[in-house]
PADRENZA-843378 format. One record per residue: residue number from 1; chain; x, y, z of N, C-alpha, C in turn. Coordinates in steps of 0.05 Angstrom, whole numbers, m for minus. Layout:
BEGIN
<atom nr="NUM" kette="A" n_east="X" n_north="Y" n_up="Z" ca_east="X" ca_north="Y" ca_up="Z" c_east="X" c_north="Y" c_up="Z"/>
...
***
This chain:
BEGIN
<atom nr="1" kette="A" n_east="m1306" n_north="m580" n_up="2261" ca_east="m1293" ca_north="m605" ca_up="2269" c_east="m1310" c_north="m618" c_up="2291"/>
<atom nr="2" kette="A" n_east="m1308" n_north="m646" n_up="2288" ca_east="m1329" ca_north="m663" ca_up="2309" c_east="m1307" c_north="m680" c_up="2321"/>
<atom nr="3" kette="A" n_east="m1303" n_north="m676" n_up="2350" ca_east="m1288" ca_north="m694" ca_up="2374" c_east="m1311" c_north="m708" c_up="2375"/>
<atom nr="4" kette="A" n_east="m1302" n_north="m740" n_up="2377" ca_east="m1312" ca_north="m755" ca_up="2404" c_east="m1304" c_north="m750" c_up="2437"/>
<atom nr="5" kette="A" n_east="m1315" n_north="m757" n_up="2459" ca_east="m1311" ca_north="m751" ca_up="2477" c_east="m1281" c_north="m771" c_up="2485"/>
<atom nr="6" kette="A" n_east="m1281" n_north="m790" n_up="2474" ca_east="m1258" ca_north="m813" ca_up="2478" c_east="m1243" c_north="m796" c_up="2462"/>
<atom nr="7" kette="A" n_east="m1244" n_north="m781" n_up="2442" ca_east="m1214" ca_north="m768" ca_up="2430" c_east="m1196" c_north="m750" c_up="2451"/>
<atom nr="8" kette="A" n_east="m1214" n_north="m741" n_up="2470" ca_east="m1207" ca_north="m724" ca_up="2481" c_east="m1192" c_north="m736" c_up="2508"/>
<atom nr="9" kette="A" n_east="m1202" n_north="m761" n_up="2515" ca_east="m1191" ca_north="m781" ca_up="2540" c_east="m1165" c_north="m791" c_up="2529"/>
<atom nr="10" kette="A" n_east="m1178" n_north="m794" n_up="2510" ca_east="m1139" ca_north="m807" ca_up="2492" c_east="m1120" c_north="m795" c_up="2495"/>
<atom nr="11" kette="A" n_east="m1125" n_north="m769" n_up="2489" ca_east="m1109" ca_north="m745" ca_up="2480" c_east="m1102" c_north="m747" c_up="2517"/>
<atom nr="12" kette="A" n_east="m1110" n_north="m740" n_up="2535" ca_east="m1099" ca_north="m731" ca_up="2562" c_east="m1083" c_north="m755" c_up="2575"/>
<atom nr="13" kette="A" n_east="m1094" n_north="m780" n_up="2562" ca_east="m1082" ca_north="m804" ca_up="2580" c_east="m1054" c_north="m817" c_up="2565"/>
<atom nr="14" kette="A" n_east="m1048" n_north="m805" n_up="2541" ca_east="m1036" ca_north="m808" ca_up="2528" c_east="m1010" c_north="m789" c_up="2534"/>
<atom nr="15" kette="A" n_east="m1013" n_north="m755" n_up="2534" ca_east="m1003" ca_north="m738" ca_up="2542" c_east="m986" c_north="m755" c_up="2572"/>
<atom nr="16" kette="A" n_east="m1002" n_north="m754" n_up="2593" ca_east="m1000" ca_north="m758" ca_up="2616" c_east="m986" c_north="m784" c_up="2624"/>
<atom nr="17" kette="A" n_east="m975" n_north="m805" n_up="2606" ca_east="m966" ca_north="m825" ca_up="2609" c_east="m934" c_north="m815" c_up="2595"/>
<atom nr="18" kette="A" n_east="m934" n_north="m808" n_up="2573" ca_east="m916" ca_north="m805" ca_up="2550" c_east="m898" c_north="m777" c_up="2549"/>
<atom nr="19" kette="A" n_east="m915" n_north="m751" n_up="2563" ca_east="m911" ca_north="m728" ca_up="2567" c_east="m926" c_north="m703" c_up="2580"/>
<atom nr="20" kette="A" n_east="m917" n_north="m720" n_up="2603" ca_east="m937" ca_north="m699" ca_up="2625" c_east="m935" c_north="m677" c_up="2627"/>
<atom nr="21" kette="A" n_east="m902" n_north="m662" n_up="2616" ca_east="m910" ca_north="m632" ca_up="2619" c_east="m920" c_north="m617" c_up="2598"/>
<atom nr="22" kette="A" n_east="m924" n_north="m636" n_up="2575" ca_east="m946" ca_north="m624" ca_up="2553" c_east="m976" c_north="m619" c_up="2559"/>
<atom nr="23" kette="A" n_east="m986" n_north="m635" n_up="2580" ca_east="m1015" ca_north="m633" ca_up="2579" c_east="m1029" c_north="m606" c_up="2586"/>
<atom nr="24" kette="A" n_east="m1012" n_north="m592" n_up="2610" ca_east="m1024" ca_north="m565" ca_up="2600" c_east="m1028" c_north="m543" c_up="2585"/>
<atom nr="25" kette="A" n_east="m1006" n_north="m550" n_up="2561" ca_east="m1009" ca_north="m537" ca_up="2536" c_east="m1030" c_north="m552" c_up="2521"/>
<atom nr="26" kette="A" n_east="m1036" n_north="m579" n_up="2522" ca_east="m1058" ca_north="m588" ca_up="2505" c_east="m1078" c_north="m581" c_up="2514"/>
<atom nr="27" kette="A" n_east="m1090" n_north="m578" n_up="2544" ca_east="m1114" ca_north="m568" ca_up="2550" c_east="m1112" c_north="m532" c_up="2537"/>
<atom nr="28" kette="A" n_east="m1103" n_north="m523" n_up="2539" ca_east="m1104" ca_north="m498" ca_up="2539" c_east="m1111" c_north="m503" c_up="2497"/>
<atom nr="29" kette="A" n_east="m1096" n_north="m510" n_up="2476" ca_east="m1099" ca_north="m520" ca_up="2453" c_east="m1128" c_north="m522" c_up="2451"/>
<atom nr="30" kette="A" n_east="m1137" n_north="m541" n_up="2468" ca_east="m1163" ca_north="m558" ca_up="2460" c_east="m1192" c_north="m539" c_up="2472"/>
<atom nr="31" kette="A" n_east="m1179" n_north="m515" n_up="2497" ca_east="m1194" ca_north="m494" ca_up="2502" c_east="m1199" c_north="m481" c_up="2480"/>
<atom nr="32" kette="A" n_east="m1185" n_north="m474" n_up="2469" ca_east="m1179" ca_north="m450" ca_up="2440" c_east="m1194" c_north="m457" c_up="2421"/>
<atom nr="33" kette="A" n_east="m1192" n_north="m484" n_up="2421" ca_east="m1200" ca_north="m497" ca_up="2382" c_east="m1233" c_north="m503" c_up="2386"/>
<atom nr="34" kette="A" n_east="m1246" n_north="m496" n_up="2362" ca_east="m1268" ca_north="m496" ca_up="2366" c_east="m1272" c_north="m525" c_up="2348"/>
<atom nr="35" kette="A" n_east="m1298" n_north="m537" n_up="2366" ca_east="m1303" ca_north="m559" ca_up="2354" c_east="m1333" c_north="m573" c_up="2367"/>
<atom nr="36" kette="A" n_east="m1346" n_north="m598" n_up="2356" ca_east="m1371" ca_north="m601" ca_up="2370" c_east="m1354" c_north="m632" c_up="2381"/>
<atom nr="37" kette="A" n_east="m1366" n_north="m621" n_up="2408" ca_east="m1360" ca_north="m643" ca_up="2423" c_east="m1381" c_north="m672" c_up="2411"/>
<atom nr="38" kette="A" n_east="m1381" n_north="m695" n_up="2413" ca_east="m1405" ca_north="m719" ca_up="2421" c_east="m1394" c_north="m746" c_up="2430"/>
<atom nr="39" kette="A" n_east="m1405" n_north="m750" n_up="2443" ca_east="m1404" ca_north="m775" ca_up="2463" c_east="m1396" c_north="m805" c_up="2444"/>
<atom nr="40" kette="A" n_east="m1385" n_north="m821" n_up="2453" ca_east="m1376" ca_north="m840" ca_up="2448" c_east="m1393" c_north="m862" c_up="2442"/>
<atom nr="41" kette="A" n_east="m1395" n_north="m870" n_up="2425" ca_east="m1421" ca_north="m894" ca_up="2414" c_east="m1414" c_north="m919" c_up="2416"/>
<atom nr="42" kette="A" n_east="m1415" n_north="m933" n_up="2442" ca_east="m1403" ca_north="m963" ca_up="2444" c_east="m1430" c_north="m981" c_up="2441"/>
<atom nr="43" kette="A" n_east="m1455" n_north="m962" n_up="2438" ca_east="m1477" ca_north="m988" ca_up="2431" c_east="m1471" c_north="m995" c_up="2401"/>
<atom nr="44" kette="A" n_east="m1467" n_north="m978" n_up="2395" ca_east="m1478" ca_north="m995" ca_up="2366" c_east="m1443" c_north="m1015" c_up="2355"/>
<atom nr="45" kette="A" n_east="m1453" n_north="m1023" n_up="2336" ca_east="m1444" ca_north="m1045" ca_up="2328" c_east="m1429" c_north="m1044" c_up="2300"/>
<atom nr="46" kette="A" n_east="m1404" n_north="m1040" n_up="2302" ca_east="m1388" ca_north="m1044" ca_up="2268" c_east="m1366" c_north="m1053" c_up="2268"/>
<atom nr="47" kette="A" n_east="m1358" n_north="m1067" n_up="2248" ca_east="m1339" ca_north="m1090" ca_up="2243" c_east="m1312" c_north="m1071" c_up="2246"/>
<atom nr="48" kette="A" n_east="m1299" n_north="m1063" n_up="2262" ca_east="m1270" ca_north="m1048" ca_up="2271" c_east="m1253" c_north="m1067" c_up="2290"/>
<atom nr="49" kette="A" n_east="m1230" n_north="m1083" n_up="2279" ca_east="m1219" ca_north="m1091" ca_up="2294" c_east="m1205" c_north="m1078" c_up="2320"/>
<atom nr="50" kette="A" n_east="m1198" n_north="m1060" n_up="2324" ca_east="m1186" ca_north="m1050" ca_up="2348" c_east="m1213" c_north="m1041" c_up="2362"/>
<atom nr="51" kette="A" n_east="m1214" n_north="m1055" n_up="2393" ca_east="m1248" ca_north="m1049" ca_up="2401" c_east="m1244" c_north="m1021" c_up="2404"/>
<atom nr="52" kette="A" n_east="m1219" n_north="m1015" n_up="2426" ca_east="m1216" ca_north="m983" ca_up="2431" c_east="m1220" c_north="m960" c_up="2412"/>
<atom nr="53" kette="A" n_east="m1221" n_north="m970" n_up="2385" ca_east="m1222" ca_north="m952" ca_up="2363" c_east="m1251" c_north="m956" c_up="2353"/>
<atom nr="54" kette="A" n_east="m1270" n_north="m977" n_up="2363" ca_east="m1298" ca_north="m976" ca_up="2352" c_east="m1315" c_north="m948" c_up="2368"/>
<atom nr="55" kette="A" n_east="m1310" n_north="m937" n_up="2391" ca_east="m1333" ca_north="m917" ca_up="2402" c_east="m1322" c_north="m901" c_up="2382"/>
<atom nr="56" kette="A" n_east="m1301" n_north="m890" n_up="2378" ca_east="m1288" ca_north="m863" ca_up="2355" c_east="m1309" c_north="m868" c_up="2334"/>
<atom nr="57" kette="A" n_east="m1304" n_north="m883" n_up="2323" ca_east="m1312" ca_north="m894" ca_up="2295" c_east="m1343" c_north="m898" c_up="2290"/>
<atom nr="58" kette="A" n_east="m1351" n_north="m909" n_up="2306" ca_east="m1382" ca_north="m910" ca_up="2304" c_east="m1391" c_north="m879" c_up="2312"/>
<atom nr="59" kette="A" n_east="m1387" n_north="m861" n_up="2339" ca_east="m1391" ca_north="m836" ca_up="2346" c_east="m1384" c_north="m817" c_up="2317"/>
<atom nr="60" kette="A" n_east="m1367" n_north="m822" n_up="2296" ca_east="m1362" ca_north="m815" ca_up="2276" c_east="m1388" c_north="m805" c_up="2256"/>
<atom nr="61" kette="A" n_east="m1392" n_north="m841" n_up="2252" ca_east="m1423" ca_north="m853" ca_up="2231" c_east="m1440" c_north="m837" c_up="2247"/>
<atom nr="62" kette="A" n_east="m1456" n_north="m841" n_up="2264" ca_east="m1474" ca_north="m829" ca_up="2290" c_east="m1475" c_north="m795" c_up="2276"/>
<atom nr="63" kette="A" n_east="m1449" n_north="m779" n_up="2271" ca_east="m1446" ca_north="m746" ca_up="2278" c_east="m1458" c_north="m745" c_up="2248"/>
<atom nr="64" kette="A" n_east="m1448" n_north="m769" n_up="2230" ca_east="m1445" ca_north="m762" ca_up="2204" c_east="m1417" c_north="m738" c_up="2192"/>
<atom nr="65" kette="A" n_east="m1405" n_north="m751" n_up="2199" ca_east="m1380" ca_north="m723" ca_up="2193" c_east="m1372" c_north="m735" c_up="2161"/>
<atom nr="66" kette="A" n_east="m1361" n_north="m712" n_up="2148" ca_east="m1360" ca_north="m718" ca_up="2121" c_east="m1331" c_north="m726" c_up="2113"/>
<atom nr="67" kette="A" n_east="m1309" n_north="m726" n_up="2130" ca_east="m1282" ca_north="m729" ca_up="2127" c_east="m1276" c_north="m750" c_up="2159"/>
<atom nr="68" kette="A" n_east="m1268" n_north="m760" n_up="2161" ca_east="m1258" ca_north="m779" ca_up="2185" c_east="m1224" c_north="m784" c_up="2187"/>
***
């Protein structure tokens, strides 16, 4: 499995707004689960209307992952 680094900001700021005493079960989750981290791709450029959802999406294309 391939995280972007913004999946992972989502995931805590989302927790932490909505259900703060979940987040230390999700860190501990996200300790456990194996996966390749990569960084968030806001250079490049693709037609995704939600901007917040273009670094995911492009960092996606970038990893080349075969399922999204």
């Amino acid at each position: 499995m391939v995280l972007c680094d913004r999946n992972i900001y989502e995931l805590r700021e989302v927790l932490n707004r909505k259900k703060p005493d979940k987040l230390p079960d999700a860190e501990v989750f996200m300790a456990e689960l194996s996966y390749e981290l990569i960084p968030a791709a806001y250079h490049a450029e693709i037609l995704i209307r939600d901007v917040k959802d273009r670094p995911i999406f492009n960092a996606a294309i970038i990893a080349d992952v075969d399922i999204f």
